[in-house]
N, C-alpha and C positions, 0 to 999 in steps of 0.2 A: 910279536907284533899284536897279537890278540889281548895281550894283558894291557899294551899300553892304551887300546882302543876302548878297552871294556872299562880302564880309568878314566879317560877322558870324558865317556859316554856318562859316566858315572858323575863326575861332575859338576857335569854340564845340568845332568837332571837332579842334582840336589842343589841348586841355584849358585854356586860358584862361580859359572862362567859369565854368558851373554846373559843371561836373565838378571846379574848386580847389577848393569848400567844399565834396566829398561827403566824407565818412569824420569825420575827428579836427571838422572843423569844425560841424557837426551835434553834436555833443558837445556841443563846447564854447559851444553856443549855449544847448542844454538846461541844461546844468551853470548858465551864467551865470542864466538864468531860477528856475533852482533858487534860486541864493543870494539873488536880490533876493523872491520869494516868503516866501523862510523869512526874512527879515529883518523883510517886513510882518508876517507873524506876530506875532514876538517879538515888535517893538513894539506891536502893539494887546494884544497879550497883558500888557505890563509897566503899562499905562497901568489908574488906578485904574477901580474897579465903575462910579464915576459916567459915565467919560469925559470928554467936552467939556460934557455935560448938565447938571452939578452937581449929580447925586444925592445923592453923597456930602456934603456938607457938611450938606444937610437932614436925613439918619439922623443925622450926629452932633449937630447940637444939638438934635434930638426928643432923644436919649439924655441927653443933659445937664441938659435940661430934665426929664425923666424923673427923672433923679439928684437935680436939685435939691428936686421936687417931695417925691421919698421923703424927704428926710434931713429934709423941713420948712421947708428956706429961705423954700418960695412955699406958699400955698393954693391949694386947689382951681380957685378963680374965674378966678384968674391963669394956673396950668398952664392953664385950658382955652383962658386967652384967646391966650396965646402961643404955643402947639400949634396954636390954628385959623390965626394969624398966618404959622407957619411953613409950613404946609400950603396957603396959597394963592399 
């Protein structure tokens, strides 16, 4: 156990071990963390209001129905029934 310890020790103080990755390599570990960070961003950023949830599609056809409702296509009866439809 003493020879593998007296290696290791050995090592470590003729710059081998933890002393190759102090300086530029700490950088470049940050920097890499940096880019994968700002990537999740973006992407959850580009992704629509709904998300995975399917928010979105429910506002637009309330709207639609909305539209349809003003212009006269549907009655009232209908708008309500197809709004409660959409809503649950």
């Amino acid at each position: 156990m003493q020879i593998i310890q007296q290696a290791v020790g050995t090592a470590f103080a003729d710059g081998i071990g933890y002393h190759h990755a102090a300086g530029w390599g700490w950088a470049m570990m940050a920097g890499w963390w940096l880019v994968v960070i700002t990537l999740i961003v973006l992407v959850a950023r580009a992704l629509p209001s709904g998300g995975w949830r399917g928010g979105a599609p429910t506002a637009d056809a309330e709207s639609i129905l909305a539209r349809r409702f003003a212009s006269g296509d549907i009655d009232a009866d209908e708008y309500n029934t197809r709004r409660a439809a959409l809503r649950t």
